[in-house]
VMD Tcl script that builds the backbone (N, CA, C; Angstrom):
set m [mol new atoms 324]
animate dup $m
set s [atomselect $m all]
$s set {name element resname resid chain x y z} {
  {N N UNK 1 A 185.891 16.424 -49.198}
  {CA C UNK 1 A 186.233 15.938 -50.516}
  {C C UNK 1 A 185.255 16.519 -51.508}
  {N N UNK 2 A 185.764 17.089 -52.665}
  {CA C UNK 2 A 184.856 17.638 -53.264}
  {C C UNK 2 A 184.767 16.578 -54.887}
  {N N UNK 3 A 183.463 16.465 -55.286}
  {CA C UNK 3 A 183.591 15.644 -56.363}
  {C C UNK 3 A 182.838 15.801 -57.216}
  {N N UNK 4 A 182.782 15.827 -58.816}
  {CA C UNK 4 A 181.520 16.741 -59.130}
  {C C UNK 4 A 181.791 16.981 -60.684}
  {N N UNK 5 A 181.380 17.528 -61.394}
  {CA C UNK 5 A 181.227 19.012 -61.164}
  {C C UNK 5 A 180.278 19.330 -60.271}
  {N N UNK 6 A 180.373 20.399 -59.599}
  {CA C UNK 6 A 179.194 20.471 -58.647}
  {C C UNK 6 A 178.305 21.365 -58.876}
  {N N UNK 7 A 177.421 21.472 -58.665}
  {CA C UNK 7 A 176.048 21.604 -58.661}
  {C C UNK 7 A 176.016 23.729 -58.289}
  {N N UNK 8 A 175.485 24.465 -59.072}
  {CA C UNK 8 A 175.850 25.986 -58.377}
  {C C UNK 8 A 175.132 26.194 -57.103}
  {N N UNK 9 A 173.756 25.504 -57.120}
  {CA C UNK 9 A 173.060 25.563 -56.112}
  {C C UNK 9 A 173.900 24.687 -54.831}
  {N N UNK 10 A 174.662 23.706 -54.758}
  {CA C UNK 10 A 175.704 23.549 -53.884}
  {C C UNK 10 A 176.667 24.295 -53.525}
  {N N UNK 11 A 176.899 25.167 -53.649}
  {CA C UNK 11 A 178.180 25.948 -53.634}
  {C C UNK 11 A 177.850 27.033 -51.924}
  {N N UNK 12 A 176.946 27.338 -51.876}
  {CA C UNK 12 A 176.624 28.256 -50.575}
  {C C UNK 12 A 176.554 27.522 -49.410}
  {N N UNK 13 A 175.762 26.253 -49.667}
  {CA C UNK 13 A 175.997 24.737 -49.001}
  {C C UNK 13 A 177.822 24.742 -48.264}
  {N N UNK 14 A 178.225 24.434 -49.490}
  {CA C UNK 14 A 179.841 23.785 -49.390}
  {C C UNK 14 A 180.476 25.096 -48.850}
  {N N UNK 15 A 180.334 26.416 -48.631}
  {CA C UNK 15 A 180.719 27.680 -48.271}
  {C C UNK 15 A 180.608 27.984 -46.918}
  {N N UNK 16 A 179.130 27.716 -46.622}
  {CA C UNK 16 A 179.052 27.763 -45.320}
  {C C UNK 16 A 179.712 26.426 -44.429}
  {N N UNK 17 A 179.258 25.469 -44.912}
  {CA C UNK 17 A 180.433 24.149 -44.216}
  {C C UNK 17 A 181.553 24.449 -43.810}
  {N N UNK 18 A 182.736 25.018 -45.013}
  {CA C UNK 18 A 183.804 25.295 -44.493}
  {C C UNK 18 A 184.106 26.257 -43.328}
  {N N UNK 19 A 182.878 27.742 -43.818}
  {CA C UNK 19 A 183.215 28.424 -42.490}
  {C C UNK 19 A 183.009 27.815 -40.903}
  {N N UNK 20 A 182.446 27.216 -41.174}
  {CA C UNK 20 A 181.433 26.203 -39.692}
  {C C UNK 20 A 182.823 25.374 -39.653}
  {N N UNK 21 A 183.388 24.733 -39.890}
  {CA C UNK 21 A 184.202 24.368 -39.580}
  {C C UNK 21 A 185.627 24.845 -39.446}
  {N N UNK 22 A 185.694 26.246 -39.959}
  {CA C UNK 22 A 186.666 27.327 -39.931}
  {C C UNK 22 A 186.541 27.687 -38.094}
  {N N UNK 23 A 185.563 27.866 -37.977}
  {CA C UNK 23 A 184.891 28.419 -36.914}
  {C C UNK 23 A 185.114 27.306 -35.806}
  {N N UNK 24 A 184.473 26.241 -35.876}
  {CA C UNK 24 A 184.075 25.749 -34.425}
  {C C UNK 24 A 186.022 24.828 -34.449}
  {N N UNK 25 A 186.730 24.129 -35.790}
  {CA C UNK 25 A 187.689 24.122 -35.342}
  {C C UNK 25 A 188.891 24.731 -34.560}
  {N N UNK 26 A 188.785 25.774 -35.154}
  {CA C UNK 26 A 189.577 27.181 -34.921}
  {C C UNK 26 A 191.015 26.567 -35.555}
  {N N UNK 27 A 191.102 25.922 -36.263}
  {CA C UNK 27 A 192.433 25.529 -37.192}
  {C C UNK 27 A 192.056 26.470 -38.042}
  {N N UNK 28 A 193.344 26.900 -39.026}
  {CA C UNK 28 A 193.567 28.128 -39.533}
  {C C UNK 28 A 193.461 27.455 -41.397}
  {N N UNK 29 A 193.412 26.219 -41.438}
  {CA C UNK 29 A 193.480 25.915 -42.220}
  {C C UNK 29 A 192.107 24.295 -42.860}
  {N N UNK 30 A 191.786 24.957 -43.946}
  {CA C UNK 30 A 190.800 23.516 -44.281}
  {C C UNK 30 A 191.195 22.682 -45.464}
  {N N UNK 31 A 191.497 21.596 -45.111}
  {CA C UNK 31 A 191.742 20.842 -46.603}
  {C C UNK 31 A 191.066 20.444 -47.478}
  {N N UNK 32 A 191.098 21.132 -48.799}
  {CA C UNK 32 A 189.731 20.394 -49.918}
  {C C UNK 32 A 190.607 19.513 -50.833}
  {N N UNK 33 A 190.291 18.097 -50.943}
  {CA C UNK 33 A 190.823 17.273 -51.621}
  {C C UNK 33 A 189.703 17.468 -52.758}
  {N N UNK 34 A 190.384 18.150 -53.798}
  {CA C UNK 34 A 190.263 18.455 -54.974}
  {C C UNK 34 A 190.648 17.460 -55.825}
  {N N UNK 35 A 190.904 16.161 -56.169}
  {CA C UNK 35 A 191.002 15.222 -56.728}
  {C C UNK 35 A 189.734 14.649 -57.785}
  {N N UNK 36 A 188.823 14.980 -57.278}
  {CA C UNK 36 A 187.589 14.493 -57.746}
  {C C UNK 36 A 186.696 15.435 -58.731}
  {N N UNK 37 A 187.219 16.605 -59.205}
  {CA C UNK 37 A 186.403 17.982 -59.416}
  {C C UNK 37 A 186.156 17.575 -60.525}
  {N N UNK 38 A 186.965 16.474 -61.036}
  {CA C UNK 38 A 186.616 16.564 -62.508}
  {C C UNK 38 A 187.500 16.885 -63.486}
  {N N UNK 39 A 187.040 17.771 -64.934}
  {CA C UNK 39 A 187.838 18.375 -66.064}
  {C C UNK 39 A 187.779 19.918 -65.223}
  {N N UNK 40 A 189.016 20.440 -65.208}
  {CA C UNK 40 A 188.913 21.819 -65.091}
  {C C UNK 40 A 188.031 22.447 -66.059}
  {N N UNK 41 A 187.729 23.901 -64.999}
  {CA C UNK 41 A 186.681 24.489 -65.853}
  {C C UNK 41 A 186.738 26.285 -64.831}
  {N N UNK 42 A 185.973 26.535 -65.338}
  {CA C UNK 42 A 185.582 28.153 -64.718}
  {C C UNK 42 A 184.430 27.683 -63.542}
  {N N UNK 43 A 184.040 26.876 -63.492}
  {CA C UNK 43 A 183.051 26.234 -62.287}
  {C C UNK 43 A 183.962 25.989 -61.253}
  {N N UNK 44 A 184.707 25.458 -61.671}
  {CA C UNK 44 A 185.637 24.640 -60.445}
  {C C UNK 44 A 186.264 25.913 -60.145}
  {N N UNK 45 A 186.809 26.830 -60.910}
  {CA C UNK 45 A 187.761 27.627 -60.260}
  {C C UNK 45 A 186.660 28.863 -59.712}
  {N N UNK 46 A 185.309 29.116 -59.828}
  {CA C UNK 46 A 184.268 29.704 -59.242}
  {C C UNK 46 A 184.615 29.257 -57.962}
  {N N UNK 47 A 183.787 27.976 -57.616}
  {CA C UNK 47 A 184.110 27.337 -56.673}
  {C C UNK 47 A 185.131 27.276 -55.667}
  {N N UNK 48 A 186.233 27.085 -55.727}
  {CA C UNK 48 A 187.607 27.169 -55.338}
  {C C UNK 48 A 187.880 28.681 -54.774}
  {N N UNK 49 A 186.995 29.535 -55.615}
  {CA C UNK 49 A 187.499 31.036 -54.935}
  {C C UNK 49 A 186.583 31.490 -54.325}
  {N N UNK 50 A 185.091 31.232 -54.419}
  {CA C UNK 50 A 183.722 31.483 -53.015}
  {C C UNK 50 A 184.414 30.370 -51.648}
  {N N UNK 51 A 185.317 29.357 -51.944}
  {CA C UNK 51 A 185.683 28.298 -50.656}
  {C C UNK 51 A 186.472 28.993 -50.304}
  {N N UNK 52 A 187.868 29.505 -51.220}
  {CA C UNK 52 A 188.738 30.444 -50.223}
  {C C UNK 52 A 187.940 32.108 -49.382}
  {N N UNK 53 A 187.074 32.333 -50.463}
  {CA C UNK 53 A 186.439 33.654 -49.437}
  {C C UNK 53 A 185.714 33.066 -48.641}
  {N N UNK 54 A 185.210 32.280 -48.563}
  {CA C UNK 54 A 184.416 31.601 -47.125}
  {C C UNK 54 A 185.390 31.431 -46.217}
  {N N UNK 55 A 186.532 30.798 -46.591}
  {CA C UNK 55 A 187.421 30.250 -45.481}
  {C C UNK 55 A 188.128 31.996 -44.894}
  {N N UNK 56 A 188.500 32.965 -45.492}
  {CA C UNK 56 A 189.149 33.821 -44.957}
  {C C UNK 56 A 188.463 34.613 -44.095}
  {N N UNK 57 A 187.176 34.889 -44.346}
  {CA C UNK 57 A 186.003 35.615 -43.559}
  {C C UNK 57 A 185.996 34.708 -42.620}
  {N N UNK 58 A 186.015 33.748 -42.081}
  {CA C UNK 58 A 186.584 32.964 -41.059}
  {C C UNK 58 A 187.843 33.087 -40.500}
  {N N UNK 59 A 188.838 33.928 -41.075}
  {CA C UNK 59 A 190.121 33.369 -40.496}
  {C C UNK 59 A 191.125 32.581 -40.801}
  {N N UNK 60 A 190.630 32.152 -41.828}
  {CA C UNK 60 A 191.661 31.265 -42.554}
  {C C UNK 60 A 191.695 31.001 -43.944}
  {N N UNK 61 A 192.454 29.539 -44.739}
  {CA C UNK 61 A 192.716 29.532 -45.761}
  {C C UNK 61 A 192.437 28.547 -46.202}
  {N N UNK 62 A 192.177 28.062 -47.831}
  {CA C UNK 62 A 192.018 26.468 -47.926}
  {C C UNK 62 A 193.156 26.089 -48.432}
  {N N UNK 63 A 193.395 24.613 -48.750}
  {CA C UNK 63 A 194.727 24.204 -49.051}
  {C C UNK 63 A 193.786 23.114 -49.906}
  {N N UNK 64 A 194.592 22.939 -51.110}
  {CA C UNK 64 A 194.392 21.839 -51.954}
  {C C UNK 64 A 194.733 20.593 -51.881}
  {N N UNK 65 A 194.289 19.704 -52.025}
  {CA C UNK 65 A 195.011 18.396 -51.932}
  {C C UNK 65 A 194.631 17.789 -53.380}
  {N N UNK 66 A 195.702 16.503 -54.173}
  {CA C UNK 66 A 195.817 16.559 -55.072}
  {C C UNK 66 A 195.159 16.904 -56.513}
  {N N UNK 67 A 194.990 18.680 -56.536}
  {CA C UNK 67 A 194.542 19.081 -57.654}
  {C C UNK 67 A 194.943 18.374 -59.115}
  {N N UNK 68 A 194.029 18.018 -59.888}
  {CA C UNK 68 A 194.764 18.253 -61.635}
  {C C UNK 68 A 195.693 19.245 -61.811}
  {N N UNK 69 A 197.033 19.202 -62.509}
  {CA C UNK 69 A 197.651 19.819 -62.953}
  {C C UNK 69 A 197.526 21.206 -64.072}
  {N N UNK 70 A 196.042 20.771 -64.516}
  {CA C UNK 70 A 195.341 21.777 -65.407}
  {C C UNK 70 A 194.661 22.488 -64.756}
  {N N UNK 71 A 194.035 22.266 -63.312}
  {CA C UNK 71 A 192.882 23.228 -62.415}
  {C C UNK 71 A 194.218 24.401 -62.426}
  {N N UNK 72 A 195.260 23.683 -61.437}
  {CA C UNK 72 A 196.413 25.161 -60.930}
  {C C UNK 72 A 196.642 26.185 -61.847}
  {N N UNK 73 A 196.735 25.275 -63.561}
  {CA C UNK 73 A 197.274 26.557 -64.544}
  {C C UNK 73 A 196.051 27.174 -64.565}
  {N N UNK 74 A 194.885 26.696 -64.417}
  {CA C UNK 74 A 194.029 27.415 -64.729}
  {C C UNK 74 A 193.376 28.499 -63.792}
  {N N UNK 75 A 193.719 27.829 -62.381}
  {CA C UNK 75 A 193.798 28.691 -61.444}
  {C C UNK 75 A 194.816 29.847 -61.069}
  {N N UNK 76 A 196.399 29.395 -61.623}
  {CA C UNK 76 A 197.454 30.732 -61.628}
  {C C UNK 76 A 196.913 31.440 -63.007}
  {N N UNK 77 A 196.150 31.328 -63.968}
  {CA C UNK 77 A 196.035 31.641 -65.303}
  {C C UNK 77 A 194.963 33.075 -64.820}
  {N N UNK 78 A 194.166 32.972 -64.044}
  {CA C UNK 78 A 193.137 33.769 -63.386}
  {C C UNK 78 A 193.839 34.524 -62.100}
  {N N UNK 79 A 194.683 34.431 -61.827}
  {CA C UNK 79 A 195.363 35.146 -60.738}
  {C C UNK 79 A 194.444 34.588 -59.177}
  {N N UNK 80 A 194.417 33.291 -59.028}
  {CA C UNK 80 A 194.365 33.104 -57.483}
  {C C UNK 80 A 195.530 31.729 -57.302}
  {N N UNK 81 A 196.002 32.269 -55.951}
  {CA C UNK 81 A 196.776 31.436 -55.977}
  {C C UNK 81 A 197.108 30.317 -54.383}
  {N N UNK 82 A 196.806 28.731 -54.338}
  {CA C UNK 82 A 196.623 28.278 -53.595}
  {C C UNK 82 A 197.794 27.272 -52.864}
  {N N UNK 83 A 197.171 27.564 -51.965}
  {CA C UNK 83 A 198.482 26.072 -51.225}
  {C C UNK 83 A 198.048 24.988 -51.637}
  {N N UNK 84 A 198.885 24.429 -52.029}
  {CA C UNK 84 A 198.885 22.374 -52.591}
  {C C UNK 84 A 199.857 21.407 -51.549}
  {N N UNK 85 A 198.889 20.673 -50.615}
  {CA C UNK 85 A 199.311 19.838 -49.721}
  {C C UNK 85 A 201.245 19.140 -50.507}
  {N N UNK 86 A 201.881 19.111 -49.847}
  {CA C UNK 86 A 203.033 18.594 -50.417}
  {C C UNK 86 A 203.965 19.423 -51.053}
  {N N UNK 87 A 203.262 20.696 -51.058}
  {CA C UNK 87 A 204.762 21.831 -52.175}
  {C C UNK 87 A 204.814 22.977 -50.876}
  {N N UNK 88 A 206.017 22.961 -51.027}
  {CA C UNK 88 A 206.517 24.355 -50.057}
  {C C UNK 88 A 205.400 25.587 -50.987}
  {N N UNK 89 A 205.558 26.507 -50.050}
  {CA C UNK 89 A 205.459 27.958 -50.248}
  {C C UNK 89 A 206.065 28.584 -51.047}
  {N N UNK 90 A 206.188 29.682 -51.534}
  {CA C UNK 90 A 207.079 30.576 -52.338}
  {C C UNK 90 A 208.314 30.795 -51.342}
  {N N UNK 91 A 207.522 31.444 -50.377}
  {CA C UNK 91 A 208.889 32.299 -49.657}
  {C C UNK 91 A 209.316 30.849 -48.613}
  {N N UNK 92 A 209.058 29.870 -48.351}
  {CA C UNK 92 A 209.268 28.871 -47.528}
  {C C UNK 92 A 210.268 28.415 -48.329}
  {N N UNK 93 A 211.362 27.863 -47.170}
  {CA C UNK 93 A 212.929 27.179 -47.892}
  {C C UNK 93 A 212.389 25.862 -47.891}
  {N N UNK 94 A 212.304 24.741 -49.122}
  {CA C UNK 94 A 212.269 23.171 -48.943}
  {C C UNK 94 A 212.839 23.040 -47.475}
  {N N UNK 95 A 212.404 21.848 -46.866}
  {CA C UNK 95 A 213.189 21.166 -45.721}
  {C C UNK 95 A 214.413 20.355 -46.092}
  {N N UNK 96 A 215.625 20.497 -45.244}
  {CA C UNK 96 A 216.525 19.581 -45.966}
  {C C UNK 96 A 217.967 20.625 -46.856}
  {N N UNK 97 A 217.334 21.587 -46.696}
  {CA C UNK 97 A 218.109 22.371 -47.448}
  {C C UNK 97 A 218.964 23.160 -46.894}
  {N N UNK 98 A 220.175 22.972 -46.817}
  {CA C UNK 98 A 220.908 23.910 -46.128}
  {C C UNK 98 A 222.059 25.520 -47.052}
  {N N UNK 99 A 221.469 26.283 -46.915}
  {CA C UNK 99 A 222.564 27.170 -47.207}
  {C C UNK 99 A 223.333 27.677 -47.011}
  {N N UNK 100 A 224.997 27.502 -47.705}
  {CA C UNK 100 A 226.123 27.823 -46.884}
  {C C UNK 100 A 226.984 28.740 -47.885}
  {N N UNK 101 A 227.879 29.712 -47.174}
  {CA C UNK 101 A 228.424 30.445 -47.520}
  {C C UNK 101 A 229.616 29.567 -47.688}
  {N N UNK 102 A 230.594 29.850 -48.903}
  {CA C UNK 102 A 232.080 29.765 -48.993}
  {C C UNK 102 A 232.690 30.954 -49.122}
  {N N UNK 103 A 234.080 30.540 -48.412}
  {CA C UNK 103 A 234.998 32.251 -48.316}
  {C C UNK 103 A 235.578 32.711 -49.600}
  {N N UNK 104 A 235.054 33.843 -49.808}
  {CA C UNK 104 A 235.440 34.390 -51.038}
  {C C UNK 104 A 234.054 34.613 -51.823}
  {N N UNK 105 A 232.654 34.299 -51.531}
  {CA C UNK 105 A 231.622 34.566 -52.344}
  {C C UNK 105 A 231.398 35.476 -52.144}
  {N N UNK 106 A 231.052 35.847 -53.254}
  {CA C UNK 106 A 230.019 37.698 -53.164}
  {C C UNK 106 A 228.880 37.725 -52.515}
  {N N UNK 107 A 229.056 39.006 -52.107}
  {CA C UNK 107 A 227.711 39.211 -51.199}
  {C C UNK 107 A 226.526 39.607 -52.019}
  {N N UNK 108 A 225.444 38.648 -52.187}
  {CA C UNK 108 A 224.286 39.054 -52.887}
  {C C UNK 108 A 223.313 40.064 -52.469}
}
mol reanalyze $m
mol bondsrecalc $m
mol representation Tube
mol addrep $m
């Protein structure tokens, strides 16, 4: 859980954690419940992108859990872009969804 603003001198701290736990879990994935970060800022999204390069030099990825709605724009606004516990993927179909052809549709 990250909560804060946090501290810069924390950040190599909170970097290596994740890899250590990138590592000795061997799950491909770490969850940072981002709920607590605060007001978005260029700290947080610092942050957020030394955690995802920690996590990939490991092997894996982080996933957000309920970010502010202002961190993401501010995070798609900077070009990184993260998984958020609860939203499909881009290329992932919702669950539930079925797609069906009727006779006579064009072929896309």
């Amino acid at each position: 859980m990250l909560s804060g603003p946090v501290d810069r001198d924390a950040v190599p701290g909170l970097c290596a954690a994740v890899q250590a736990r990138m590592e000795a879990g061997g799950a491909g994935v770490v969850v940072c419940d981002a709920g607590g970060l605060g007001p978005p800022g260029l700290g947080a999204v610092d942050l957020l992108a030394r955690l995802e390069l920690a996590a990939r030099r490991a092997g894996g990825r982080i996933r957000l859990r309920d970010p502010d709605p202002a961190l993401l724009a501010l995070l798609d606004l900077v070009g990184l872009r993260f998984q958020v516990e609860g939203q499909t993927e881009q290329r992932e179909r919702a669950r539930g969804v079925q797609e069906t052809v009727q006779p006579g549709d064009p072929a896309v």
